[in-house]
C-alpha positions as CSV (number, residue, x, y, z in Angstrom):
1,X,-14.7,-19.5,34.6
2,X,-10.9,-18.7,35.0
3,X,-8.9,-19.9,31.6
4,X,-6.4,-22.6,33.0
5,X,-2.3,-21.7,31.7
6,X,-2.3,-25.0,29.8
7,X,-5.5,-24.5,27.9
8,X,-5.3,-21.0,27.1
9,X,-5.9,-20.7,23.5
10,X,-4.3,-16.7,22.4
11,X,-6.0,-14.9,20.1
12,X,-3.6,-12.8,17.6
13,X,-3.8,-10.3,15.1
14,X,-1.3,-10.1,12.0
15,X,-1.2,-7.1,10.2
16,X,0.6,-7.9,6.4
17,X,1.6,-6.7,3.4
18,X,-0.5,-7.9,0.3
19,X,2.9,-8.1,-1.7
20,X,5.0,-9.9,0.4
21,X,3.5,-11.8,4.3
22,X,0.3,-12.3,3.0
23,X,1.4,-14.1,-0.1
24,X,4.0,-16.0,1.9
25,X,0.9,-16.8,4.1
26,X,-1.2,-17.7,1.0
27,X,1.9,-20.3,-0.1
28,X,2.2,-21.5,3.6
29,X,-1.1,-22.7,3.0
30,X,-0.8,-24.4,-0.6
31,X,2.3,-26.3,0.4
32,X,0.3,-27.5,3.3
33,X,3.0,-26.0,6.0
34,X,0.7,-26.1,9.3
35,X,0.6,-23.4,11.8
36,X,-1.6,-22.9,14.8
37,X,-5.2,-21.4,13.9
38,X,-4.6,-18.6,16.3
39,X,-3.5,-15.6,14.0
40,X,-6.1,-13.6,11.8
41,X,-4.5,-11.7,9.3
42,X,-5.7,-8.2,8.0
43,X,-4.0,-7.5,4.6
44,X,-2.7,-4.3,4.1
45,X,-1.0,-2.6,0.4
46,X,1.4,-2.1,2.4
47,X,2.5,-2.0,5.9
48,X,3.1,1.7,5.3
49,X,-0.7,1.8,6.2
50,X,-0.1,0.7,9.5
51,X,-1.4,2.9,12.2
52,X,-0.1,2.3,16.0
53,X,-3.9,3.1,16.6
54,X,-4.6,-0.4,15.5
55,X,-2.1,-2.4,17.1
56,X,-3.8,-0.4,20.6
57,X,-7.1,-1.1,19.5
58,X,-7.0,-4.8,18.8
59,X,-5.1,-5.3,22.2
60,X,-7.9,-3.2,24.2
61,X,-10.4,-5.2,22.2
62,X,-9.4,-8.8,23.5
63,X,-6.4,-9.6,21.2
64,X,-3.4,-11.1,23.3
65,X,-0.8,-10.6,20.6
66,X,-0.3,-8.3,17.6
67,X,2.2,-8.7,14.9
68,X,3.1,-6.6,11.8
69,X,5.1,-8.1,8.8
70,X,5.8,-7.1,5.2
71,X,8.2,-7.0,2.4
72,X,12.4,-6.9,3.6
73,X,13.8,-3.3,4.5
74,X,14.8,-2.5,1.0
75,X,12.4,-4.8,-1.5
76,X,8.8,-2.9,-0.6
77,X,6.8,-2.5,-3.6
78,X,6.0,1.0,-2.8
79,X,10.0,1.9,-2.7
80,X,9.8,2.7,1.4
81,X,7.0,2.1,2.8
82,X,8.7,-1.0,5.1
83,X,11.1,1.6,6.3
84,X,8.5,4.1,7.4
85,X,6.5,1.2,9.1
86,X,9.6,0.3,10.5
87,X,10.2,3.6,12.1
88,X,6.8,3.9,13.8
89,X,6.5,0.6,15.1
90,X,9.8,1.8,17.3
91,X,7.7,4.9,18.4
92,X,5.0,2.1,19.6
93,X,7.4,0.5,21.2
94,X,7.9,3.3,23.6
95,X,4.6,3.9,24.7
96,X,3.8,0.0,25.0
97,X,6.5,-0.7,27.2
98,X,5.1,2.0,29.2
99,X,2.0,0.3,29.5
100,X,3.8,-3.4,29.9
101,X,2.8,-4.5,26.3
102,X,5.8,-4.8,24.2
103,X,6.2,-8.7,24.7
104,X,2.6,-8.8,22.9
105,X,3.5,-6.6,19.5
106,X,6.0,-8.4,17.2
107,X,7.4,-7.0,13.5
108,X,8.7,-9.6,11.1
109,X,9.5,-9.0,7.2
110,X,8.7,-12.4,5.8
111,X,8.5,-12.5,1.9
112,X,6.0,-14.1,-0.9
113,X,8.8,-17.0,-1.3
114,X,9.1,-17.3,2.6
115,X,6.1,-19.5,3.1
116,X,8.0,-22.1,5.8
117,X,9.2,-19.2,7.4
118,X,5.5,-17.4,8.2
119,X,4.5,-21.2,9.0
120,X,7.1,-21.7,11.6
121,X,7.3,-17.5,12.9
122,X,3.2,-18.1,13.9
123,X,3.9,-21.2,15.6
124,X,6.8,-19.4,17.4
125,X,4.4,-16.3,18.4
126,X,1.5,-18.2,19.1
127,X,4.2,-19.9,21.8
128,X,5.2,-16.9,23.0
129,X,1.9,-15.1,23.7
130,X,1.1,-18.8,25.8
131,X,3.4,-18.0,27.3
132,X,2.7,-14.5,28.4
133,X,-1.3,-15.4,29.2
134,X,-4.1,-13.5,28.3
135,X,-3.5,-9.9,27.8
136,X,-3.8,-7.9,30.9
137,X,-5.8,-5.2,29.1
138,X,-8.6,-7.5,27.8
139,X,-11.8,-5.9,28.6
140,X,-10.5,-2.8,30.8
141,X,-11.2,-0.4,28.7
142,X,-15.0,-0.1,27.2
């Protein structure tokens, strides 16, 4: 059965920060801000921790979309962690446009107090990634 454009429902995965986009995602949800259920976060310490490996993985593995999001360059918790997450998610970006993917990996720095902001940025990738369609990669790769 071939998924029709208008009910094409994305699947995304959101990498975050414990300190800063998953708490804003944690008072998205007490004040009751909606956003689409598409997005499954994975909390990190830090986005430091992020690997590109993962953001490849999850695509190959069915996600359409990917973001990463922590603390603002210059308030991480870990001093600079943002900035080295920062500087290999523009490596990534190299090899995904190679492979036609950069439209599907986003990076936001959303803070704890930014919880209409993470509301309204999923709503805006979860439009986006409609957008795009399904990922081209989903299931290609075993």
């Amino acid at each position: 059965m071939g998924e029709e454009k208008g009910g094409f429902e994305p699947k995304i995965v959101g990498f975050t920060c414990n300190w800063c986009t998953y708490a804003g995602a944690d008072l998205a949800g007490t004040s009751r801000k909606k956003y689409p259920p598409n997005v499954r976060l994975i909390r990190m310490m830090c986005t430091a921790r992020f690997d590109p490996m993962f953001a490849f993985k999850a695509l190959l593995n069915g996600a359409d979309g990917v973001f990463i999001s922590g603390c603002h360059p210059g308030e991480c918790h870990y001093i600079k962690g943002n900035f080295y997450s920062r500087r290999r998610i523009a490596a990534m970006r190299t090899i995904l446009k190679q492979l036609g993917l950069d439209d599907r990996v986003k990076s936001y720095w959303i803070s704890a107090s930014e919880g209409v902001k993470f509301a309204n940025t999923m709503k805006n990738i979860t439009e986006e990634i409609k957008e795009l369609g399904p990922n081209p990669m989903r299931d290609k790769i075993l």
